[in-house]
N, C-alpha and C positions, 0 to 999 in steps of 0.2 A: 168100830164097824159102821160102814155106810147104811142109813136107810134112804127108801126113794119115796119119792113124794103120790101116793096116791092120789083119787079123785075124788076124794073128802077131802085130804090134808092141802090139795090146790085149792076149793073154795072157802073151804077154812082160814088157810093164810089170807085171801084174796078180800074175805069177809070182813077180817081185821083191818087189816089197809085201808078198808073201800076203796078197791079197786074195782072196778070190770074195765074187762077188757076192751081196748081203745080202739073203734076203726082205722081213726085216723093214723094210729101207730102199727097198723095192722098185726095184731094181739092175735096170736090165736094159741093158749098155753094146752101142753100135752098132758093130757090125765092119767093115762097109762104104761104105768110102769117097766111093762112087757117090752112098749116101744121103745120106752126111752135106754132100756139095755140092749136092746136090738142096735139100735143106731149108737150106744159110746162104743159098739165090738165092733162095728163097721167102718170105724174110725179107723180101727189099724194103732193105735196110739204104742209108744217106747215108754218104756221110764222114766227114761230123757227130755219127752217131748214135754214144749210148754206150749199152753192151748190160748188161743185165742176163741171166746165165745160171743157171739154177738149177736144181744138181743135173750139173754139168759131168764127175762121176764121171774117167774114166781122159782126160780131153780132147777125145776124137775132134770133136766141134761145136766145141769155142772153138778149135779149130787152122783149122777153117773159117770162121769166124766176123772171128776178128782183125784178118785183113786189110782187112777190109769193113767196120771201124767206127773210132771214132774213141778205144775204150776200150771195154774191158769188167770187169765185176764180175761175178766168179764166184762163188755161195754154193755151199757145200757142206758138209754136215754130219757125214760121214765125214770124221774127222781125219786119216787115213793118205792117203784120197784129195786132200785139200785143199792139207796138206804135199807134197804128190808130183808139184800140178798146174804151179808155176811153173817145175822142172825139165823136164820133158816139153815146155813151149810153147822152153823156152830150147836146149831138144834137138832140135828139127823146126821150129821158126820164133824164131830167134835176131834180127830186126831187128822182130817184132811183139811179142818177151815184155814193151817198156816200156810197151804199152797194158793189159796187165792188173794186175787186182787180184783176191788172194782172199781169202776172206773166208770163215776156219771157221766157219759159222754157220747157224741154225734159219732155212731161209725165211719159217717161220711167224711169227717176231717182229722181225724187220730193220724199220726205220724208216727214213725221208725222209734224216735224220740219218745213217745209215751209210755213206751212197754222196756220193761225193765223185770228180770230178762226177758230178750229178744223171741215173741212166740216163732212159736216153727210148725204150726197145723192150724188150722180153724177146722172149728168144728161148731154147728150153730143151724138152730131152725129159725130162718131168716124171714122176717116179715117180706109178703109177700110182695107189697108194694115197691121196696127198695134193692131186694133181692140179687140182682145183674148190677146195678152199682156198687154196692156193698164188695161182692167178692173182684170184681175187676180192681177196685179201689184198693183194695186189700193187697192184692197181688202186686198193683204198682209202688205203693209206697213203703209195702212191710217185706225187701227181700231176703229175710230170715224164713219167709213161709215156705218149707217145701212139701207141703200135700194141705189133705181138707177135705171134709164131708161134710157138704151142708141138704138140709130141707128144704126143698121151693114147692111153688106152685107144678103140679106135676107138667102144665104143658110149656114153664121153662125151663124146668129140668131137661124136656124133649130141645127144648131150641140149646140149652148150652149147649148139649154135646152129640148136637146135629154134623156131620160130616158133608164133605161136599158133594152138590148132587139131590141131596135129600129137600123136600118142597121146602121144608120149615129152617133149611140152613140160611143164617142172615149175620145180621151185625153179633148179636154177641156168642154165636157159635166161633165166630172168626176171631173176635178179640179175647175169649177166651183162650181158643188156639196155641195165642201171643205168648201166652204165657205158661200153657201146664197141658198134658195129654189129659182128656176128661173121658168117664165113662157114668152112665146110670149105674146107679149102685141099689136098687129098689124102689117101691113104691112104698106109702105110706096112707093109707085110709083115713077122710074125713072122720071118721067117727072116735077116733083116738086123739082129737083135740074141744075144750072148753075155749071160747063157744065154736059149733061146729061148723065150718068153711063149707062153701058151693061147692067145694073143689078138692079134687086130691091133691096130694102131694106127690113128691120124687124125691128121693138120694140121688146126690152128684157126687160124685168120687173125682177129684184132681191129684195128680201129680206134677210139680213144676219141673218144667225142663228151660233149655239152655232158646233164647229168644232167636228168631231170624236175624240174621244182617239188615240193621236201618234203623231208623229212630220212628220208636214207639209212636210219636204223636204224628208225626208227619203220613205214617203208616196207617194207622188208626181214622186219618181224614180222607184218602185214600179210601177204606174199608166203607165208612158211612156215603162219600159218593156212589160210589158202584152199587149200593142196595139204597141209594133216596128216590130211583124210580127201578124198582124190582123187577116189574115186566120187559124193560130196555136192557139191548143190545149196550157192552160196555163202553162201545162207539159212541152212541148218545148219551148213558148215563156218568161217562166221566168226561165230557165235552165242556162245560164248565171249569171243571177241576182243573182242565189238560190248560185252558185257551180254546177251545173249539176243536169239534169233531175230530178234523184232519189230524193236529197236534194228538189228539187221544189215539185215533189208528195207529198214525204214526209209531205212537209210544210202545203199543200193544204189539205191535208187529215186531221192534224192536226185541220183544221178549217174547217170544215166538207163540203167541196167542192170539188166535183169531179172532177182529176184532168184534163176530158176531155172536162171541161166546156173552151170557150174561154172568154179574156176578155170583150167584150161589153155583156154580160148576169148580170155583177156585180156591183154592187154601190157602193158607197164611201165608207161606211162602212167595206162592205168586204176587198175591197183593204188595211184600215186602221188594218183590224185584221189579215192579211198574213204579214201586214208588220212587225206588232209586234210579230207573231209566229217567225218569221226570226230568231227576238234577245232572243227568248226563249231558255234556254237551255234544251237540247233533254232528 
């Protein structure tokens, strides 16, 4: 039988360790239990599925989590926490500790090659700091991933899975896009994390789906022109990118979009089809 880690048994462990929690690693660990079962049923999880978690800090989620999957791969880049995490699951859930793995490591540079077997969900309250790199990273390198529910900052949970049109849609509403249809999936209250954030949180729900026509990077550079001067018409803010203004009309007209549209009006698709107009010849 699983137990979960209340908010005595968090600074209890944490007390041991001497830990507290790291700005710099942007720590912010959940005390309440209520939430952390709220969000592994929000997961969606199989039998089947093996979890990637990243950023598992003092356990609380993967004690939730374990029983609902089929395996998980826990990153964490806090070595004291990392060391610390296969004792705690084998201390509150002793017949789910043979489904984990940890793995002291930068979520920023883990490959396909690390996880064995291949996860197929992330699921993870993601420090807030690295948040939008983390899961785009994830999604480029790990294509076993298909779905995910992670915890952010609540106002970019709003920018992931902002749509076109909406003030706050920019670069990583698009490049999420790239990769998986997103939705909020809840809110999440400061007050149900040690120590307690300025901020709320969000749930993002992803499902990966099948990518535009065009290469991801070439796409992607594309994407960050058209939003590195927001207020510009995409005539001047992909004037650079194109070779000058005219070559950017040009292009845009080419794909039947006028060239006074700015880029938060456009979806991933369009940005995929100006990019491939670029390497058209004229």
């Amino acid at each position: 039988m699983t137990e979960l880690l209340g908010a005595g048994d968090v600074r209890r462990i944490a007390a041991a360790l001497e830990v507290r929690p790291s700005k710099n690693l942007g720590q912010n660990f959940v005390v309440d239990a209520n939430t952390v079962r709220r969000i592994a049923a929000a997961a969606g999880l199989n039998d089947d599925d093996v979890v990637i978690e990243v950023g598992p800090g003092l356990g609380s989620l993967t004690l939730a989590l374990l029983p609902l999957c089929a395996g998980l791969h826990a990153v964490e880049v806090d070595g004291r926490l990392a060391h610390a995490l296969t004792p705690t699951v084998e201390a509150f859930a002793p017949d789910e500790a043979s489904k984990l793995r940890v793995h002291h490591a930068d979520a920023l540079r883990v490959d396909a090659g690390d996880f064995d077997p291949a996860p197929t969900a992330l699921v993870a309250n993601l420090p807030y700091n690295v948040a939008v790199p983390v899961v785009l990273t994830l999604l480029r390198r790990l294509p076993s991933l298909r779905r995910g529910l992670v915890m952010v900052q609540s106002e970019v949970a709003d920018r992931l899975t902002a749509k076109p049109g909406s003030k706050i849609y920019g670069v990583p509403s698009v490049k999420l896009a790239w990769y998986a249809d997103s939705r909020r999936a809840g809110a999440v209250p400061r007050g149900v994390f040690w120590p307690v954030p300025h901020v709320d949180s969000g749930l993002v729900a992803f499902a990966r789906h099948e990518p535009p026509d065009g290469d991801v990077e070439a796409v992607f550079s594309t994407v960050d022109a058209a939003f590195a001067q927001r207020r510009k018409t995409l005539r001047i803010a992909l004037s650079g990118w194109a070779g000058g203004a005219d070559r950017a009309e040009a292009i845009l007209r080419e794909c039947g979009i006028d060239p006074r549209t700015r880029g938060e009006a456009l979806d991933v698709t369009a940005f995929a089809r100006i990019t491939r107009q670029r390497k058209s010849p004229n």
